[in-house]
Structures are given as C-alpha cells and as structure tokens.
NUZA-755524 format. One record per residue (C-alpha): z, x, y; residue in three letters. Coordinates in pm, whole numbers, plus 50000, padded with zeros to 5 digits. Example, Ala and Ser with C-alpha at 12.3 -4.5 7.8 and 13.67 -1.06 7.14 Angstrom:
REM NUZA-755524
507805123049550ALA507145136749894SER
//
This chain:
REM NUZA-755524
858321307482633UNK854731319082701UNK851831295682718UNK850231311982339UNK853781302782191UNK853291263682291UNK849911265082161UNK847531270382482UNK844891288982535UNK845561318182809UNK843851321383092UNK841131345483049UNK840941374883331UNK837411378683443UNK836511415783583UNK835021415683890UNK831461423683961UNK831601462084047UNK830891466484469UNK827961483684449UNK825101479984174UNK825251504683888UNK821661514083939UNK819391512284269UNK816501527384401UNK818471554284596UNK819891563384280UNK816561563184097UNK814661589884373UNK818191612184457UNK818391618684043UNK814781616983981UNK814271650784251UNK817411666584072UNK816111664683738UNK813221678183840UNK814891704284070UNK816831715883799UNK815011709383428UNK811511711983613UNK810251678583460UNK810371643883497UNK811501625183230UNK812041593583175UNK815101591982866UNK816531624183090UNK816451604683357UNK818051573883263UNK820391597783018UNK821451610683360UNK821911579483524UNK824161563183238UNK821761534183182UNK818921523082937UNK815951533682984UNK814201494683041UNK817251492683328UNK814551509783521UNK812191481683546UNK814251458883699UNK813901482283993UNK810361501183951UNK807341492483812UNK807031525183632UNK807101561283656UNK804431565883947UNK807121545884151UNK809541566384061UNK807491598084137UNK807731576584504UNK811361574184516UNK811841610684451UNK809111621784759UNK811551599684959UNK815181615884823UNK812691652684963UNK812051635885299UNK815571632585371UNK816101670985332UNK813541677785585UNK815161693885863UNK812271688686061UNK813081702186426UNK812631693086752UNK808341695686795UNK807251713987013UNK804131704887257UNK802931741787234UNK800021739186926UNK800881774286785UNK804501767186803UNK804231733086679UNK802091749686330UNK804081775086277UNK807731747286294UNK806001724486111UNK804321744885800UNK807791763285810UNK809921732685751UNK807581718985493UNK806741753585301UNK810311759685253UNK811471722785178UNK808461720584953UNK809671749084758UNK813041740084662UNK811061711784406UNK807751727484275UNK807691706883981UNK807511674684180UNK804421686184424UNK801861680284125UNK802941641084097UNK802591641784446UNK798751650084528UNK797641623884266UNK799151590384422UNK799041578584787UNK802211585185047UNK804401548085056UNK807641555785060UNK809041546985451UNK811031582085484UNK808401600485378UNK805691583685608UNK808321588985922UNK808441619185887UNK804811625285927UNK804511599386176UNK806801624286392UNK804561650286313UNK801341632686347UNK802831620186719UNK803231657486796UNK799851670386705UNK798491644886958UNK801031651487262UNK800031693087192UNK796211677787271UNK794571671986921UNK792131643986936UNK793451613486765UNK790461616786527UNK791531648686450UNK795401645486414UNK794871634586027UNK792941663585925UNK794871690486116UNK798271669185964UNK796401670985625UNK795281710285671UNK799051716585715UNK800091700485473UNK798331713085198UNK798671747385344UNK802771740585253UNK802281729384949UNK800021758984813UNK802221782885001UNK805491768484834UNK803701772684472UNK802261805384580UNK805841816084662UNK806291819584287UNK804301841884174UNK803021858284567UNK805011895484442UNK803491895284069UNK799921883784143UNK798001913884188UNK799221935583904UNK796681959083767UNK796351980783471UNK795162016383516UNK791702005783388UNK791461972183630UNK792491990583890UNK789402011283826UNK786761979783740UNK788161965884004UNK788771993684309UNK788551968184601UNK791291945684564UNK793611973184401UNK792641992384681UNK794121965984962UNK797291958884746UNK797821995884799UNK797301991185132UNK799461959785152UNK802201977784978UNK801942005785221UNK802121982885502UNK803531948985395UNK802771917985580UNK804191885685636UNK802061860885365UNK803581829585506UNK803741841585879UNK799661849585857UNK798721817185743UNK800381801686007UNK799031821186216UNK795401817086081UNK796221777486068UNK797141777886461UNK794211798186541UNK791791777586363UNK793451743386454UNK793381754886809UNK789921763886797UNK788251735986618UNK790651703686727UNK791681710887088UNK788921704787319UNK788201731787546UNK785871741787788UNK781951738087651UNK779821767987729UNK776591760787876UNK773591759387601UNK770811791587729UNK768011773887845UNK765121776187605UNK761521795387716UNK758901769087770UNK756211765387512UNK753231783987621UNK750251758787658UNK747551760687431UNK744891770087645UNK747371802387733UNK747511832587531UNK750361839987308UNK752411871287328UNK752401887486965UNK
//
C-alpha cells in the first residue's frame, strides 16, 4: 500500500538547480553581436526574446544597455584573428588594419555604439594591448603608440562602413557629371584603371605613420645669414 493510501504526505521531488545559469554575461555579448549581425539593431525585448528570458533578467547581470553594447565589443574581440605582428612598421599596418577592417565589417551596426563609450571589456583591451606592444617593438615612440593605435583604428572602422557603399558612391547623372567634370572625370579614370581602396589606405597609413612616429635621422637646420649691422648698408 503506498504512503498517499495510509494518509501521508509524499515526498516531494525537488528539480535540481540547472548546471549552468540560464543567463550570463557570455550569453548577453555572443547574442547581443548576433542580433545585431543579423537584424542590424540592438534591441532590448529582441534581445531578451532571443535569449528566452524577461527583459528585467538583464539587470541582474548589466547595468543597462551601454554595458551590453560592452559585452557585444567583447563576443567581436574573440573573432579577431589577429596574426602573428610583425616588427616591420609597413607590414605590421597593413596586418593590423586588415584584421580589423574585415572583422569590423562583419557587424556595422554595432561600430556606432562603439565610438560613443570608452573600451572596458578585458578581450577587447588584449587585443589592443598586443597591438599597442607591436607598434613599440617596430620603433614607435611610446608617446606615439596611442595615436598611431588610434589612427588605425579609426581608419578600420571607416573603411568597414565605407565597404558598403565604396562601388555606388560616385554615381553621376549626365548633368552632374557635367557640373561636376573633376570628380566624374577620376571615377572614369578609376574605372579604367581600378585600384585597391583598402590596399591604398594602408599604404598611405604606413607611409605617414612611418614618417611622422618613427624617429629618423634629423637633417641639419641651413644656417641663417647674419643680420647686417646697422651702421652697414642693406642690400635691396
């Protein structure tokens, strides 16, 4: 006879707590860069649609969406294939602007968020500490390895929104071409002799990086002519 036909209780059977939480901040930054990724936005009920939970589950992890924004730069920093540097400047500008450009443009929805709040997330900032570590050993002064990592940087991002609309930018009608003969004049050219768009920035950033941040030899300063005295006559 069971224990509910002589009038006890049964036992209740507790579930377990489930191994792993149903919500972390992994989670939150891996679905966050899909969503945008894929529906170009971030939104908050999409996002916690996506995730199965309530929306206010979120702030027992985050305190709101600019962390999130975080969380999702760090989900892109793990896709960065970023390469064994090179100590060669030109060959470390090109690698680097490469790796971003082309990492950066697989989630052009998310670069936006990213230029209005500060770097925090730990994958992210290891990343550039890699690359800032490699700007110095190629010979950049230290107080000039932020601005040539910055330079770079921002030359990736524009480059991977550029990459949108770089083939459909320069369309002219008839009469612009007309008003405006210069430019419709070198996209003739261009199309007559197409060029790398990505390939000459880097080349114009490693030119002008190795020019202006790697010290180099200082040519002498002419010698000025003396100051005629004032009793002395002045040549005209």
């Amino acid at each position: 006879m069971s224990q509910a036909a002589d009038g006890q209780t049964p036992p209740v059977r507790r579930m377990g707590r489930p191994s792993t939480p149903r919500l972390s901040l992994h989670a939150i930054g891996h679905e966050a860069l899909a969503l945008l990724e894929e529906e170009g936005v971030l939104s908050l009920p999409r996002l916690a649609e996506r995730l199965g939970v309530r929306q206010s589950a979120f702030y027992k992890h985050v305190a709101g969406r600019s962390d999130i924004v975080e969380l999702a730069r760090g989900a892109l920093a793990e896709r960065i294939p970023l390469p064994r540097l090179s100590g060669d400047l030109d060959t470390l500008v090109h690698q680097v602007f490469d790796v971003l450009r082309r990492t950066y443009q697989t989630v052009p929805a998310l670069l936006p968020l990213l230029l209005v709040q500060p770097m925090t997330h730990p994958d992210a900032l290891a990343v550039y500490d890699r690359i800032a570590a490699a700007f110095e050993a190629a010979g950049v002064p230290k107080h000039l390895v932020l601005p040539a990592v910055e330079t770079l940087d921002s030359a990736a991002i524009g480059a991977a929104l550029d990459a949108l609309t770089i083939e459909s930018m320069w369309t002219f009608t008839d009469g612009q071409a007309a008003a405006f003969p210069n430019l419709a004049g070198a996209r003739d050219a261009l199309s007559t002799r197409p060029v790398d768009r990505f390939g000459f920035l880097a080349d114009t950033l490693a030119a002008g990086l190795k020019r202006t941040a790697v010290p180099g030899p200082v040519a002498p300063v002419p010698a000025l002519a003396p100051e005629p005295a004032d009793n002395q006559e002045k040549l005209p």
